[in-house]
C-alpha positions in Angstrom: -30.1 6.9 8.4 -29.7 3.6 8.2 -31.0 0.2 6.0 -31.1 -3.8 7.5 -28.3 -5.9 6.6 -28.3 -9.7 5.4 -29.3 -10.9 8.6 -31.7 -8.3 9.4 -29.5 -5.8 11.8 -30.1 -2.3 11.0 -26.6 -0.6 10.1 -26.3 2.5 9.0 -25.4 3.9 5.3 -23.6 5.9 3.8 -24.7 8.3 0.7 -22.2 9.9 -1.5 -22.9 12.9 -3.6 -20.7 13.0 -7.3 -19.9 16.8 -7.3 -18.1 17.0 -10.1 -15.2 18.7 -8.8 -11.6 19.1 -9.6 -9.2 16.3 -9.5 -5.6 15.8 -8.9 -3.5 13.2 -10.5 0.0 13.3 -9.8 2.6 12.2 -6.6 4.2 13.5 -3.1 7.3 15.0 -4.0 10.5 14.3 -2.3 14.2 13.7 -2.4 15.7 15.4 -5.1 13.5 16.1 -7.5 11.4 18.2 -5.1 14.6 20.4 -4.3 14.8 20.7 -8.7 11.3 21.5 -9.1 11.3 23.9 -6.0 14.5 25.8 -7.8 13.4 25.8 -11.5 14.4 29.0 -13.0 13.8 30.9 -16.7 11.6 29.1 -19.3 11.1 26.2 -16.9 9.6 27.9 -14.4 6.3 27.6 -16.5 6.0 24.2 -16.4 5.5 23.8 -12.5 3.0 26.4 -11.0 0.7 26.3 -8.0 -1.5 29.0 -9.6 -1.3 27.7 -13.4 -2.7 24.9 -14.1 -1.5 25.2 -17.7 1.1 22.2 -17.4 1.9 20.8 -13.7 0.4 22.3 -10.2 1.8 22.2 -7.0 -0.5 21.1 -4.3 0.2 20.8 -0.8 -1.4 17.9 2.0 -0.7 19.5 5.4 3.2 19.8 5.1 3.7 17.7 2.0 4.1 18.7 -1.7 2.4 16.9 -4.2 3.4 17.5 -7.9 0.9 16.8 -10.6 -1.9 18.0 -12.9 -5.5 19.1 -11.6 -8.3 18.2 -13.8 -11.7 20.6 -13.2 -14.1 18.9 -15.7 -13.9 15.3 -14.0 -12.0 11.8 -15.9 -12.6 9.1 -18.0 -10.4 5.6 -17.9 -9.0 7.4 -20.9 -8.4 10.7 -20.1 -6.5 9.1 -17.0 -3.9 7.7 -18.7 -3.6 10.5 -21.2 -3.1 12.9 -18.4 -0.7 10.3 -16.1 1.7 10.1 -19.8 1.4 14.3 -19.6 2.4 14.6 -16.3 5.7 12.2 -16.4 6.3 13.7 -19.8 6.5 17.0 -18.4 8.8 15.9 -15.5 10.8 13.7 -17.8 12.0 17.2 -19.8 12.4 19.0 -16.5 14.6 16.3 -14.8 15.1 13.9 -17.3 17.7 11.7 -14.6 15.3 11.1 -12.2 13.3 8.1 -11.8 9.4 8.5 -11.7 6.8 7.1 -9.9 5.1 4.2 -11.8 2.1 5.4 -10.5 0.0 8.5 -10.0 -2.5 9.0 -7.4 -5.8 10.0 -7.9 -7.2 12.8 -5.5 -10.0 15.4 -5.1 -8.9 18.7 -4.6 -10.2 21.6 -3.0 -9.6 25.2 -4.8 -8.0 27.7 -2.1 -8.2 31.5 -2.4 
């Protein structure tokens, strides 16, 4: 498919389609804090899942971890920054030393089974 441009060359388009589906906002994890999160033990454990999405999920991009929250029901401006102050509250009880990312990345996700 394609449309003409300002100048009257044909170029072709591109059409996106809003699915709707889940969302990830959170960061790549590295450097110490991955080696905490990776070793949480007892209560903590719940916090940091990558089949609960109750509190934080673990995703992975080829070899790298990403930690973070996945949204399924899509984001307002609003709901972003409520769910970016979740996040680094979350990881500010877990490792309350380490320094956080100033800001989260926003990603589609796809669900594996």
């Amino acid at each position: 498919m394609s449309e003409t441009d300002a100048i009257g060359e044909e170029v072709p388009t591109r059409h996106y389609d809003v699915t709707g589906g889940p969302l990830f906002v959170g960061f790549k994890l590295e450097g110490a804090l991955k080696r905490e999160l990776q070793s949480l033990e007892g209560p903590d454990r719940k916090y940091v899942s990558r089949s609960d999405s109750t509190f934080l999920t673990l995703c992975r991009n080829g070899e790298d971890l990403y930690v973070g929250k996945v949204v399924e029901d899509g984001l307002t401006n609003d709901r972003v920054e409520d769910v970016c102050r979740n996040v680094l509250s979350i990881l500010r009880r877990l490792s309350p030393e380490t320094r956080l990312p100033d800001r989260l990345e926003i990603r589609p996700v796809t669900p594996q089974t």
